[in-house]
C-alpha positions in Angstrom: 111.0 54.5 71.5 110.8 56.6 74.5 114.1 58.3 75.7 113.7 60.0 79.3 116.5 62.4 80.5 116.7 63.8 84.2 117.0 67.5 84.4 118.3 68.8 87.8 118.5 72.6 88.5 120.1 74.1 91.5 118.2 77.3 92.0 120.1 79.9 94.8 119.1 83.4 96.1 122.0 86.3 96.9 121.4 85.2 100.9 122.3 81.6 100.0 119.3 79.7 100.5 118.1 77.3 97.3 116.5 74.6 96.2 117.4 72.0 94.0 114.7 71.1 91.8 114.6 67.9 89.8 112.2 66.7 87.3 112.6 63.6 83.9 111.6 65.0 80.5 110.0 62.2 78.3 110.7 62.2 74.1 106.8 61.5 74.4 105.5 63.9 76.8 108.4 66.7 75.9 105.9 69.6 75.7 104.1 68.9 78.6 107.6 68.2 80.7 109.2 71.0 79.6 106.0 73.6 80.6 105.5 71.7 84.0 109.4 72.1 84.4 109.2 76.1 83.6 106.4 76.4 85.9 107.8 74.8 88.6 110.8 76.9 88.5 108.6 79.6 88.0 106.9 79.3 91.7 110.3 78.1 93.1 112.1 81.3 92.2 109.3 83.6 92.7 109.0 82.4 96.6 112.5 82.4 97.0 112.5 86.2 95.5 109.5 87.2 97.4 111.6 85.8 100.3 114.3 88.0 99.4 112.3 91.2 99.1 110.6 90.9 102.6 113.8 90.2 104.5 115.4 93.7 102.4 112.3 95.3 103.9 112.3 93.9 106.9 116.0 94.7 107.7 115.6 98.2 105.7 112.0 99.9 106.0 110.2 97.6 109.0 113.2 97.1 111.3 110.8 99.0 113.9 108.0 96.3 113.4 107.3 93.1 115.2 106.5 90.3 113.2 102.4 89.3 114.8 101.2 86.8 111.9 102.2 84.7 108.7 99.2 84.4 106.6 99.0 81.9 103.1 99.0 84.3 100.2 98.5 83.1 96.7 100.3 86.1 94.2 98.0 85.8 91.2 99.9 87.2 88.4 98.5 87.2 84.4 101.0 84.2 83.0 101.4 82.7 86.3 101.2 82.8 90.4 102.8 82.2 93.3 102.1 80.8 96.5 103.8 82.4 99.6 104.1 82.9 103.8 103.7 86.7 103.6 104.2 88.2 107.4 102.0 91.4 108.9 104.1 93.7 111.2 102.5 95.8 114.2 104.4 99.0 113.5 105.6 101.4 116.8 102.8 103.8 115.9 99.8 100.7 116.4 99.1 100.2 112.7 99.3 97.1 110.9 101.6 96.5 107.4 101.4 94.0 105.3 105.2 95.2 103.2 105.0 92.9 100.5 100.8 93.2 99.9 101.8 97.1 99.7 105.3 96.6 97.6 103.5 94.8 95.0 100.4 97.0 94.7 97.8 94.5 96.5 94.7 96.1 98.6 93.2 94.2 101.4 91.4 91.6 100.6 93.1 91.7 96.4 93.3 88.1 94.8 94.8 89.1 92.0 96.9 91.8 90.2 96.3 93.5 87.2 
């Protein structure tokens, strides 16, 4: 006998943006539900976050930079990763930051952390 039971998780940031995931865990796929269901709250909350942190920095340290492109960025981390809309800001002095690429330790052209 197979028992299925809906999980729904209402996941919010401190700005008041969220997501509401849903997903069914099977009696005879439980394992593989549950791990699916960690790692998509997992990429859910770490884009949200990541969200979070570039708007602190953007309101805080880069207030002075204009926005000039939103690039695909896949955060390769060692237990997981996380795909996100990272921005590049043209700062008053000409140069070009990438804030979050720096905050988390990246170097042009990095795939992955260490």
């Amino acid at each position: 006998m197979t028992i299925t039971v809906t999980v729904s998780i209402n996941v919010k940031v401190e700005n008041g943006e969220g997501k509401n995931l849903q997903s069914g865990i099977s009696t005879d796929r439980l394992e593989e539900d549950l791990k699916g269901l960690s790692q998509q709250i997992t990429e859910v909350m770490g884009a949200m976050v990541l969200a979070g942190v570039e708007a602190k920095l953007k309101a805080e340290e880069y207030r002075a930079g204009v926005s000039i492109r939103t690039e695909a960025r896949r955060y390769q981390f060692q237990g997981f990763s996380i795909e996100y809309q990272r921005r590049s800001y043209r700062m008053p002095d000409g140069s070009v930051r990438s804030p979050l690429d720096e905050l988390l330790g990246f170097e042009k052209y990095q795939r992955r952390s260490y």
